[in-house]
C-alpha positions in Angstrom: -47.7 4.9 -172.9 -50.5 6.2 -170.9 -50.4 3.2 -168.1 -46.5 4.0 -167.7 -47.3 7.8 -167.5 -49.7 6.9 -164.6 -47.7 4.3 -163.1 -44.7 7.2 -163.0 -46.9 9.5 -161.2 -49.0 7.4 -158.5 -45.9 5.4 -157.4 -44.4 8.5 -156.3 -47.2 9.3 -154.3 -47.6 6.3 -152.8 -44.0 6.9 -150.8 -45.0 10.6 -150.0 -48.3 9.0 -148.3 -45.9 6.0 -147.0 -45.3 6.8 -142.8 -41.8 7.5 -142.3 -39.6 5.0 -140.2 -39.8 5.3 -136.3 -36.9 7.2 -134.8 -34.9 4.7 -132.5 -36.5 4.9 -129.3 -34.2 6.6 -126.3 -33.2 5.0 -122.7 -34.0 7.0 -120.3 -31.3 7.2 -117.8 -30.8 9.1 -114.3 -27.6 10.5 -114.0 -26.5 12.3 -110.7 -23.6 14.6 -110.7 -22.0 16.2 -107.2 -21.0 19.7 -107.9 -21.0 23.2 -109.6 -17.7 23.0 -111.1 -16.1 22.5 -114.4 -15.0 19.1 -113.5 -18.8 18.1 -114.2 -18.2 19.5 -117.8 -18.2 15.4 -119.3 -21.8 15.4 -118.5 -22.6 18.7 -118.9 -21.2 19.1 -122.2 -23.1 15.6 -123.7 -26.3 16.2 -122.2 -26.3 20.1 -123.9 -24.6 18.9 -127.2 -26.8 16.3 -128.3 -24.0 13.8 -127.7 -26.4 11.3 -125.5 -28.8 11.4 -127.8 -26.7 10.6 -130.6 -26.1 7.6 -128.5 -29.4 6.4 -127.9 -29.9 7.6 -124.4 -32.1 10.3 -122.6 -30.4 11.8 -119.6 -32.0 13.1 -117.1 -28.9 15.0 -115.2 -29.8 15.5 -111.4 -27.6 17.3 -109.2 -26.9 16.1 -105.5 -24.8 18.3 -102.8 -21.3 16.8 -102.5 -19.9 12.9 -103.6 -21.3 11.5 -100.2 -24.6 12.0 -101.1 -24.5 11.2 -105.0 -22.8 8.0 -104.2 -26.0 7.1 -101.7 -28.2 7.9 -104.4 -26.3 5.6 -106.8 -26.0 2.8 -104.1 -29.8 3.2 -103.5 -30.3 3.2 -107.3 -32.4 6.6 -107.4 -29.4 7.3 -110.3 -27.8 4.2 -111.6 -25.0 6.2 -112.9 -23.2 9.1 -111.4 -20.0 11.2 -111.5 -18.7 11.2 -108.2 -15.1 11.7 -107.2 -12.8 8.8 -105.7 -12.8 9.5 -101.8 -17.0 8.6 -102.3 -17.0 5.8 -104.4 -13.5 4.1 -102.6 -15.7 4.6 -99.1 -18.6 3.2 -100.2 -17.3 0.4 -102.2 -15.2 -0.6 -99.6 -18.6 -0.8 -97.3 -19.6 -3.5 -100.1 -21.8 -1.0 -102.6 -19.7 -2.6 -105.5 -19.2 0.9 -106.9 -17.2 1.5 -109.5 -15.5 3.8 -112.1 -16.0 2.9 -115.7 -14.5 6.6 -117.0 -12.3 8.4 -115.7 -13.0 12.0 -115.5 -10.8 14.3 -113.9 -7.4 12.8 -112.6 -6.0 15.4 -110.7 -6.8 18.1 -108.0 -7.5 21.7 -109.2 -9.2 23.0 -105.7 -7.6 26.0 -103.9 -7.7 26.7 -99.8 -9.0 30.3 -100.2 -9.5 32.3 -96.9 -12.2 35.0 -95.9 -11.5 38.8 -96.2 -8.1 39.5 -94.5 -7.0 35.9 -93.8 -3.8 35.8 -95.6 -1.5 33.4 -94.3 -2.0 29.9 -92.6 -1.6 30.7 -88.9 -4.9 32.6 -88.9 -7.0 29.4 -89.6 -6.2 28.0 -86.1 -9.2 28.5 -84.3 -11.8 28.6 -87.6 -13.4 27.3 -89.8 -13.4 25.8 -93.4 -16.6 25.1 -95.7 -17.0 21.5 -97.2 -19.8 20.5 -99.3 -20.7 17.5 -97.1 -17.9 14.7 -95.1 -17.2 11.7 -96.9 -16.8 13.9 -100.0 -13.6 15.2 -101.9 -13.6 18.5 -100.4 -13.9 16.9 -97.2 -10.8 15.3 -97.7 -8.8 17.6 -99.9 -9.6 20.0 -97.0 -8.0 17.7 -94.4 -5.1 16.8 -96.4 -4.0 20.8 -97.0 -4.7 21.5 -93.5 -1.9 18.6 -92.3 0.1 20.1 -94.9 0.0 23.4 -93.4 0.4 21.9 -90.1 -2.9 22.2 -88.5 -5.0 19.4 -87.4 -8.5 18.7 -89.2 -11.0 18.8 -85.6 -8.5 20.2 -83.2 -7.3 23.3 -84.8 -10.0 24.2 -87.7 -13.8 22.8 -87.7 -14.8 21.4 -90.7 -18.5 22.8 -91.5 -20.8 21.8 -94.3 -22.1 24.2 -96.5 -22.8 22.9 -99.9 -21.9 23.7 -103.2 -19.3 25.2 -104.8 -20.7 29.1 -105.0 -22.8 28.5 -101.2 -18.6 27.7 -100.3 -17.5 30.8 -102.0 -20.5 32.9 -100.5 -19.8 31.6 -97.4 -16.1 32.8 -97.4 -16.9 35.8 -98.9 -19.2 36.6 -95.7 -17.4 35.6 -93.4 -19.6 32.7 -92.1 -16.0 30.4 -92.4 -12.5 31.4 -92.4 -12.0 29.2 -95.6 -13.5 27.3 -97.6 -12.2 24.3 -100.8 -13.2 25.6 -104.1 -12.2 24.9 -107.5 -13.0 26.9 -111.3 -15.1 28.9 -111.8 -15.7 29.3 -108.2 -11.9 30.3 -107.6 -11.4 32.5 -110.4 -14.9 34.4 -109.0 -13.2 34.5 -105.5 -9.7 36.1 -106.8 -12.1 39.0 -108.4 -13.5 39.8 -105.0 -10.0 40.2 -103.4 -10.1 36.5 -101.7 -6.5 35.0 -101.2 -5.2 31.4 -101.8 -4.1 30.0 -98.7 -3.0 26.4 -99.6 -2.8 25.5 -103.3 -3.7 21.9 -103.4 -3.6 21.8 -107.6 0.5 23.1 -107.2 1.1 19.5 -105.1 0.9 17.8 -108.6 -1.4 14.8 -107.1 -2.5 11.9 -109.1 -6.0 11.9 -107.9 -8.7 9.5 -109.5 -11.2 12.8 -108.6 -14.3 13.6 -110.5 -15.3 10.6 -113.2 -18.2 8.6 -114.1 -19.4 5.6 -111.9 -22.1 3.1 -111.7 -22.3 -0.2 -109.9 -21.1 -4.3 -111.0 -25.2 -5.0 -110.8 -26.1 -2.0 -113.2 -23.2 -3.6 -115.8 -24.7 -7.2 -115.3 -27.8 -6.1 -115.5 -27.9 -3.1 -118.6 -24.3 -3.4 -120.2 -25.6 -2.1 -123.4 -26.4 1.4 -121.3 -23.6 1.7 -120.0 -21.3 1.2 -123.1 -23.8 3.8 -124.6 -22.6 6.0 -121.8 -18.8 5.7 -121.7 -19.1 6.5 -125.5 -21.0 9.3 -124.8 -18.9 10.3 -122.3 -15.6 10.0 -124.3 -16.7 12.0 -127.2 -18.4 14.9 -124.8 -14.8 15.2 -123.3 -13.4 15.3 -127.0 -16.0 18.0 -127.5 -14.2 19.8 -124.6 -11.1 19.6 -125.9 -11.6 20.6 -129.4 -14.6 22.8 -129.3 -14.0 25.9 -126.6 -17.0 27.2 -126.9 -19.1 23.6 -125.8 -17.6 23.8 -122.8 -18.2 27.5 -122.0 -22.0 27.0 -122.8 -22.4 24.3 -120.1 -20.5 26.4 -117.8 -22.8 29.1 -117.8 -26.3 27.5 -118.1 -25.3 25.3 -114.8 -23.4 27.8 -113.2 -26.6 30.6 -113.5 -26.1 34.1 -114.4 -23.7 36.2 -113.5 -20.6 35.1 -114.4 -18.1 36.7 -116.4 -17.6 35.6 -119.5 -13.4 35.3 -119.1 -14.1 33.4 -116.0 -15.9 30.8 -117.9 -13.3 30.5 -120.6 -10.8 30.2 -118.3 -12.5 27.5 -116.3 -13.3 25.8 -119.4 -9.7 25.6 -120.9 -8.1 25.1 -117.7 -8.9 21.5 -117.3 -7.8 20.8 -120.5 -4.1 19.1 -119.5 -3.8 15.3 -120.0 -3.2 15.5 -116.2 -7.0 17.0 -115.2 -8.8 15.8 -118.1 -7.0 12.6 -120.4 -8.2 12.3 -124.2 -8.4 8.2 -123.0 -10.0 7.9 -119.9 -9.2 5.2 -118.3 -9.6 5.4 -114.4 -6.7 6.0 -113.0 -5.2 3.4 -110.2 -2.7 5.8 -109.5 -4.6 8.1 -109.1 -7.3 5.9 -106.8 -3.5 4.4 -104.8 -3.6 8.2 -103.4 -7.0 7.7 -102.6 -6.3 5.0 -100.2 -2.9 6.3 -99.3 -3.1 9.9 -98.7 -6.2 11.1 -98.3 -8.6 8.0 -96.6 -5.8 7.3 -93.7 -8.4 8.1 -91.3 -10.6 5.4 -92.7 -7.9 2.5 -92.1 -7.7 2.9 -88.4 -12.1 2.3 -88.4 -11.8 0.0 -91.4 -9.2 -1.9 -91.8 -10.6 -3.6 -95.4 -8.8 -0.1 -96.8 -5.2 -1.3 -95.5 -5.5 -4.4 -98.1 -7.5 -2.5 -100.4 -6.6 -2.5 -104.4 -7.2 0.3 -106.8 -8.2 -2.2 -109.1 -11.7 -3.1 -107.1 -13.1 0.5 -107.8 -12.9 0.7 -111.6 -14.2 -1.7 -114.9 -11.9 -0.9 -117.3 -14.2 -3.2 -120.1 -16.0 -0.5 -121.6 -13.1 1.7 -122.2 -10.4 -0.5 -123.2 -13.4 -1.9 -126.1 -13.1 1.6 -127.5 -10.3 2.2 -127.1 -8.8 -1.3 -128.6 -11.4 -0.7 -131.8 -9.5 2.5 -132.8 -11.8 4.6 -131.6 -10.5 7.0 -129.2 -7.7 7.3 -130.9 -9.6 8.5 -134.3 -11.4 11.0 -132.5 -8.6 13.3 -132.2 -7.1 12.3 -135.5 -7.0 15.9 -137.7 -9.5 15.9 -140.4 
């Protein structure tokens, strides 16, 4: 009775002592992102929730100035994934990088034409100026293609100028330094507060635009195709989290926007991309959406490189890690009500 007695109480003990199992071990992984926006809400949203963790990876989120430059950092491999918006990765790729998107992010345009103190109508651009993060980038083309559809010509009638970010756009508006400058939430709703005016309204076109989504390159899949299923999962649930938890979204917004924005404006940003249009609970790339790439907005790249006039929307994108989850049930369970 006494040996069982004993035997109850150092066994026990011998599991307290007994080291607890590792934790999995993380992989670290650079990601680059390209803007100040809420369209980088995917990554923002799984880096500050825990949701790449939870999937075995430690992100290190670095932020570049405009697409151009995120998509030479991906093609250099300083990142070896990035989000980066279609007019980027469609140039590049078709240069031979072998970029591609494996989620799709944002799939429509939400950027606004907004002119400097007292510009108010179209006319008064001839002559000035527009702010652009960098060329090559989205806002260097969504900036070309509402200036045709006002009627002015991009180089003759308005110089393009690179500023930078979203807010260095907006500040640079708001001083005067440009007549205009492409912006998108929050940077927008900021700019309607301090009596700025919308001059073209590129979201109202309704575009199918393959615009802000997650890319990496054919040699990163070869080469790490578990990290970059880890990624797309991540990046799935994070826009879930978006969708179904308002406050997520509005956290991101204001650590990576900095202080000083009002709390309404980040709601609003926050919940304004949430339309299966902007931000689809499945999100697969869209070829549409990459078509108007091509089409629309790179027609000044076909008359230097005429590999875009036979391009397909289906070289840009690698649809395998989406289509897995979403073939297993599982993007479709996420949004199931519990």
């Amino acid at each position: 009775m006494r040996l069982r007695t004993i035997a109850l109480l150092i066994i026990p003990a011998i599991f307290a002592l007994a080291p607890s199992p590792a934790p999995a071990q993380l992989t670290r992984v650079n990601v680059g992102y390209s803007a100040i926006s809420a369209d980088q809400l995917p990554a923002w949203v799984a880096k500050d929730s825990g949701i790449f963790e939870k999937n075995g990876l430690d992100v290190q989120l670095i932020f570049f100035t405009g697409g151009s430059t995120a998509i030479l950092a991906l093609v250099s491999g300083d990142v070896p994934i990035t989000q980066v918006a279609g007019p980027g990765l469609v140039s590049s790729a078709l240069a031979g990088s072998e970029s591609v998107f494996v989620a799709a992010g944002i799939t429509s345009l939400n950027y606004v034409l907004m002119g400097k103190p007292g510009l108010t109508k179209p006319e008064q651009l001839k002559g000035g100026s527009v702010a652009i993060s960098r060329f090559g980038s989205a806002t260097d083309s969504i900036a070309r293609f509402a200036l045709k559809a006002i009627g002015l010509t991009p180089g003759k009638d308005v110089t393009l100028v690179q500023v930078g970010s979203g807010p260095a756009r907006l500040d640079a508006a708001l001083t005067g330094k440009v007549s205009a400058a492409v912006i998108n939430p929050p940077s927008n709703y900021i700019a309607e507060k301090r009596g700025l005016t919308v001059v073209v309204d590129v979201a109202k076109m309704g575009l199918v635009f393959q615009h802000t989504g997650a890319a990496t390159t054919r040699k990163f899949i070869k080469e790490h195709p578990d990290t970059v299923r880890k990624y797309v999962k991540a990046h799935v649930e994070a826009v879930h989290r978006t969708w179904t938890d308002k406050e997520a979204g509005v956290r991101a917004l204001a650590k990576y926007m900095g202080r000083g924005v009002d709390r309404d404006i980040l709601e609003k940003s926050a919940q304004g991309i949430l339309t299966e249009s902007l931000l689809p609970k499945k999100q697969y790339p869209s070829l549409k959406g990459l078509q108007t790439v091509l089409d629309e907005i790179l027609d000044e790249i076909a008359g230097r490189d005429p590999r875009a006039k036979t391009a397909k929307p289906e070289q840009f994108v690698d649809f395998s890690f989406i289509k897995e989850l979403d073939q297993s049930g599982y993007l479709d369970s996420l949004y199931k009500k519990k």
